[in-house]
C-alpha positions as CSV (number, residue, x, y, z in Angstrom):
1,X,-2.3,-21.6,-18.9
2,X,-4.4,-20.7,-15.7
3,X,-6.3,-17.7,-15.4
4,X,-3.7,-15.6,-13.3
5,X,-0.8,-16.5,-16.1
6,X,-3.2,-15.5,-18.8
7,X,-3.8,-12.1,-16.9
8,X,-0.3,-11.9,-16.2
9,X,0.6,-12.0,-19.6
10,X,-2.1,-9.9,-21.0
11,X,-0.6,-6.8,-18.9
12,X,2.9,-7.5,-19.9
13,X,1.9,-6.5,-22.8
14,X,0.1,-3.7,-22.4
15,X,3.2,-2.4,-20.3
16,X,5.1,-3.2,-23.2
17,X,2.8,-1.3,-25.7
18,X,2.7,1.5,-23.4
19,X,5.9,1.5,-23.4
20,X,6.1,2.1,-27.7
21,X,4.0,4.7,-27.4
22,X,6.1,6.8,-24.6
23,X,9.3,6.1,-26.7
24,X,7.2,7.0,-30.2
25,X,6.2,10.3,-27.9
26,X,9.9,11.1,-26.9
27,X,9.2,9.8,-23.1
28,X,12.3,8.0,-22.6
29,X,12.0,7.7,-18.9
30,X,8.2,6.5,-18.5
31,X,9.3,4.2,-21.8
32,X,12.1,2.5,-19.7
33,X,10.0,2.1,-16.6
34,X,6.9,0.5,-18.6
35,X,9.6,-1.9,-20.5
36,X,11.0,-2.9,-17.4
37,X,7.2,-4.2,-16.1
38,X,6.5,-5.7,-19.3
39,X,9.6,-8.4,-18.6
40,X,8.7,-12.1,-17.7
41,X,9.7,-11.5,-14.0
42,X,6.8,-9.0,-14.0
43,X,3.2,-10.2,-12.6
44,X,1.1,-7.8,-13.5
45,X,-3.0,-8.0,-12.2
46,X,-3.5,-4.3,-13.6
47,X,-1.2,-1.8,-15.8
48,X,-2.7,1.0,-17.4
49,X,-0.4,3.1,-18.9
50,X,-2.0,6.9,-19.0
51,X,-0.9,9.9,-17.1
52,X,0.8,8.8,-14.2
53,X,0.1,5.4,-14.4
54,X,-1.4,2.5,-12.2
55,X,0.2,-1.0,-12.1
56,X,-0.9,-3.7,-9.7
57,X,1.8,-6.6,-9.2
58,X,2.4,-9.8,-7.3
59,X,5.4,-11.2,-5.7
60,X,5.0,-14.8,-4.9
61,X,2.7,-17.4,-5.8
62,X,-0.8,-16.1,-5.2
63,X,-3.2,-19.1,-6.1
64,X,-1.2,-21.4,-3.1
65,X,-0.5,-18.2,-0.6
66,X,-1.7,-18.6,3.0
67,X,-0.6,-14.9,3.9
68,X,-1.3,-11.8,0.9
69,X,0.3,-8.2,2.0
70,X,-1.4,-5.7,-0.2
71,X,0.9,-2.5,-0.1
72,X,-1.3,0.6,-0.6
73,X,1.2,3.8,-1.3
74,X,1.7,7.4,-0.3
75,X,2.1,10.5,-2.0
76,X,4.4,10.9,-5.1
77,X,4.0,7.4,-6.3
78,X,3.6,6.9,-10.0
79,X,5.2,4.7,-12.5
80,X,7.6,7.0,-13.0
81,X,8.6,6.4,-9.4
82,X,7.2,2.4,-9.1
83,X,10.8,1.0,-8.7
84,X,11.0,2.0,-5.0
85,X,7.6,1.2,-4.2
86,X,8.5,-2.5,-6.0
87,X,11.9,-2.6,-4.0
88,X,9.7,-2.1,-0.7
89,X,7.5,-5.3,-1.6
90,X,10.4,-7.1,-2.4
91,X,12.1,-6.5,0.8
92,X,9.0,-7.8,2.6
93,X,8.7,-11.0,0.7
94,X,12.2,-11.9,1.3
95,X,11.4,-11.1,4.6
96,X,8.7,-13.3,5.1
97,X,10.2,-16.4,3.2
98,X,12.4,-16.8,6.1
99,X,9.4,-18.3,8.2
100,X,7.2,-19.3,5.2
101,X,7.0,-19.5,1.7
102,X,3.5,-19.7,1.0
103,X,3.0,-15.8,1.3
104,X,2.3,-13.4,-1.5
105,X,2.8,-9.4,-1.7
106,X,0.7,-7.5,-3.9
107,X,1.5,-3.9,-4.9
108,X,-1.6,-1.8,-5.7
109,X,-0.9,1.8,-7.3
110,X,-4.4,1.6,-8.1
111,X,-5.0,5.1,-7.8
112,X,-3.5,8.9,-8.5
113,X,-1.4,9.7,-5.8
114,X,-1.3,13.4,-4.7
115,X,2.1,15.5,-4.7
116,X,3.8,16.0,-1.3
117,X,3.9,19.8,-2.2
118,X,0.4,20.4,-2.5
119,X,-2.9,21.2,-1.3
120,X,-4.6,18.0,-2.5
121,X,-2.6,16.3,0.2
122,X,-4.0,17.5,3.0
123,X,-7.6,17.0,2.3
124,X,-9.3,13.2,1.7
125,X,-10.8,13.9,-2.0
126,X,-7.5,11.4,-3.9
127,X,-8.2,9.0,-1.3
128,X,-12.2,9.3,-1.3
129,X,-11.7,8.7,-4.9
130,X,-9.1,5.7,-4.6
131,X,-11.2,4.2,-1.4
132,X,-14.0,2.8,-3.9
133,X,-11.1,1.1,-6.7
134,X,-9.4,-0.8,-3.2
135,X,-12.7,-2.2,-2.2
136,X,-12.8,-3.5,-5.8
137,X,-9.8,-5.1,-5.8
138,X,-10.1,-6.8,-2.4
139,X,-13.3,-8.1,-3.5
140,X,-11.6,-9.4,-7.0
141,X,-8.9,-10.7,-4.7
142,X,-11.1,-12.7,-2.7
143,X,-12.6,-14.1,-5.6
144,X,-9.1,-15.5,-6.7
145,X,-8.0,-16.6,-3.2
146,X,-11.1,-17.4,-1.4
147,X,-11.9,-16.5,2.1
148,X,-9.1,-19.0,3.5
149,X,-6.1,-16.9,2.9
150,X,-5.1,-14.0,5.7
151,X,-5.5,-10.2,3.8
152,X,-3.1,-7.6,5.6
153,X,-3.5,-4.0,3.9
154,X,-0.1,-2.1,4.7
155,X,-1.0,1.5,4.0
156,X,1.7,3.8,3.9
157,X,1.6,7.9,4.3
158,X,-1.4,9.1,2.6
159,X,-2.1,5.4,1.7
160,X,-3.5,5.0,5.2
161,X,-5.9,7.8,4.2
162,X,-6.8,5.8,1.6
163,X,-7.3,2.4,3.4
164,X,-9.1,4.3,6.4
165,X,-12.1,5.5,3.8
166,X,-12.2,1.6,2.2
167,X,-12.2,0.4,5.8
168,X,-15.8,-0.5,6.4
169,X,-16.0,-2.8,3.3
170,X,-12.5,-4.7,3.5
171,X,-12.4,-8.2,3.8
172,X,-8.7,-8.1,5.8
173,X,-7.4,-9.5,8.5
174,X,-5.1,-6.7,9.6
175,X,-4.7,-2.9,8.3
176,X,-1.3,-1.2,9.4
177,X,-1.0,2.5,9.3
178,X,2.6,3.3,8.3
179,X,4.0,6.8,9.1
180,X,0.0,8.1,8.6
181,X,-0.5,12.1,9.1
182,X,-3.6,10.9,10.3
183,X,-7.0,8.7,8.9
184,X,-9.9,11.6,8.9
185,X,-11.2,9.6,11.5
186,X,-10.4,10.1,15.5
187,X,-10.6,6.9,16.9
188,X,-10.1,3.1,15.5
189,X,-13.4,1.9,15.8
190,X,-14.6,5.2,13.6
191,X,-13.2,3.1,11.1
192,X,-15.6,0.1,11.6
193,X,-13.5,-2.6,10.5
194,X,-13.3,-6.1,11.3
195,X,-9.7,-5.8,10.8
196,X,-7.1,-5.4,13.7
197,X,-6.1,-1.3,13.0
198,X,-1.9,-1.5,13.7
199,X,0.2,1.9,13.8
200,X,3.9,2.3,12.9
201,X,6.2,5.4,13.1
202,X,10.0,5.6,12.8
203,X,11.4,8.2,15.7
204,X,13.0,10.0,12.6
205,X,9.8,10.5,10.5
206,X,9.0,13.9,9.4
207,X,5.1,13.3,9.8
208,X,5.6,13.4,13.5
209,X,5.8,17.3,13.1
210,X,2.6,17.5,10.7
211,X,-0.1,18.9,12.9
212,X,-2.4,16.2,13.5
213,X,-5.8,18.6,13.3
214,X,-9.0,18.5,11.4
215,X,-10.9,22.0,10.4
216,X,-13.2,23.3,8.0
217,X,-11.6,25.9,5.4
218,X,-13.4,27.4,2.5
219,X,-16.1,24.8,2.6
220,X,-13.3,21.9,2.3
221,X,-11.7,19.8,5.4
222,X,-8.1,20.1,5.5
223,X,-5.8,17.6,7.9
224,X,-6.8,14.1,8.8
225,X,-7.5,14.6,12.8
226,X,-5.9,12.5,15.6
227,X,-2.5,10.6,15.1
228,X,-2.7,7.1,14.5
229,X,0.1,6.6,17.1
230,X,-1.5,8.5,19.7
231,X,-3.4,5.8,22.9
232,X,-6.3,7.8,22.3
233,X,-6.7,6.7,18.7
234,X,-6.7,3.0,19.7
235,X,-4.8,1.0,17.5
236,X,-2.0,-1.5,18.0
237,X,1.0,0.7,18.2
238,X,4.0,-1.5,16.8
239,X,7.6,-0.8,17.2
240,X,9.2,0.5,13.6
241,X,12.6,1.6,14.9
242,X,14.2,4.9,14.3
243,X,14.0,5.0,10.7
244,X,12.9,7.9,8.2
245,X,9.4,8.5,6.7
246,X,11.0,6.2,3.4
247,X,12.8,3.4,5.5
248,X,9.9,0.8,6.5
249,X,10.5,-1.7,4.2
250,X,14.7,-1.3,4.7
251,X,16.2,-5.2,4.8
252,X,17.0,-5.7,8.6
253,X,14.9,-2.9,10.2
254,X,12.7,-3.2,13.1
255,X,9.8,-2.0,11.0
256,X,10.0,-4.8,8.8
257,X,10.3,-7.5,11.2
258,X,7.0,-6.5,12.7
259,X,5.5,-5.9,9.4
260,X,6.1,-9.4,8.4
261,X,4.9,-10.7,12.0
262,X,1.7,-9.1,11.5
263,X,0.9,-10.6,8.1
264,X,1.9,-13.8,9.3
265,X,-0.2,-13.8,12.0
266,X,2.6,-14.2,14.7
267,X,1.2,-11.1,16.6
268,X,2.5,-12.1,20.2
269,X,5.9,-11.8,18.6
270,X,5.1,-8.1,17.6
271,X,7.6,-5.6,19.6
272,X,5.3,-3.1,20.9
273,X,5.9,0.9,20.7
């Protein structure tokens, strides 16, 4: 058994313990979900079962991928929630296996999310906290891969928050802002990464309207400063369609065409915004 099976199967069954203990605890739902990732099908690099939860899976073979997508998630993603953030990596796998099978999508919940209705989502402190853990993982990633293999970081929402602070230290090859209220930073190089900085936004995203401002309020910073989408900012603005703030991994969009262009590598295929 090689190393990634052995880890594989080592979290399967800690989903599956976790999952005994919700059920002895009366959790029904958080027993299902954990049950459900403690299945075969399930490749689990991480699960650790408290409070919300983290779980970090893989879609594809890994030791033989040429291409790795590491999907780094927004707000309100837990395991409670982690069957729409699975569906989205899914949907991107399929999606690249059209052009070439030797790709691999990784979902990292490797940190607690904040709620959309809240304060903590408008400041950087989840994702000053979470920026450290993705470094980490990157860095364990690389050890598995090598240096060979392409690293694309799709950061979605107040994911991209998270991926902006990890920036400087990220072995990737490309980092994609997905429907981001904004990175803390005003400008693309601020983020002093090697990496090529993309942005994506579906015409009928609600975080168009989310004041894209940065200001000092009782000793905190609330808001995350200039739009990723904005020429000012300086990334790659892609073209993700008119879809909603949830709809960027939907089977036939736009958005998910590019997305898989980008990991691939085929940017001069990339419809621009």
């Amino acid at each position: 058994m090689s190393t990634l099976d052995k880890a594989y199967a080592a979290n399967r069954e800690n989903a599956a313990e976790a999952s005994r203990m919700a059920a002895a605890h009366g959790d029904t739902h958080r027993a299902t979900a954990d049950r459900a990732l403690a299945t075969p099908t399930h490749h689990l690099l991480h699960f650790d079962g408290r409070g919300a939860g983290q779980a970090t899976e893989v879609f594809g073979d890994l030791a033989h991928a040429d291409h790795i997508a590491v999907l780094v998630p927004g707000s309100d993603t837990s395991l409670d929630t982690y069957a729409r953030f699975r569906a989205d990596a899914t949907a991107l796998r399929r999606e690249l296996n059209h052009t070439e099978p030797r790709t691999a999508v990784i979902t990292w919940l490797g940190y607690k999310t904040p709620d959309t209705i809240s304060t903590t989502v408008t400041t950087t402190g989840r994702a000053d906290q979470a920026a450290p853990h993705l470094r980490q993982f990157i860095r364990q990633l690389r050890g598995i891969v090598g240096p060979t293999p392409t690293v694309s970081l799709l950061c979605h929402s107040y994911g991209s928050v998270v991926c902006a602070r990890a920036a400087s230290h990220l072995d990737a090859t490309d980092l994609v802002l997905l429907g981001s209220p904004g990175t803390g930073e005003d400008t693309a190089a601020a983020l002093h990464t090697r990496a090529r900085v993309w942005a994506g936004r579906g015409s009928d995203d609600w975080v168009a309207e989310v004041p894209h401002i940065k200001t000092d309020l009782f000793g905190t910073t609330v808001g995350f400063g200039t739009d990723p989408m904005s020429p000012s900012f300086g990334a790659s603005r892609f073209a993700a369609g008119d879809g909603g703030h949830s709809d960027y991994f939907d089977p036939g969009s736009v958005s998910l065409t590019n997305l898989a262009r980008i990991v691939l590598g085929r940017t001069s295929e990339v419809t621009h915004a």
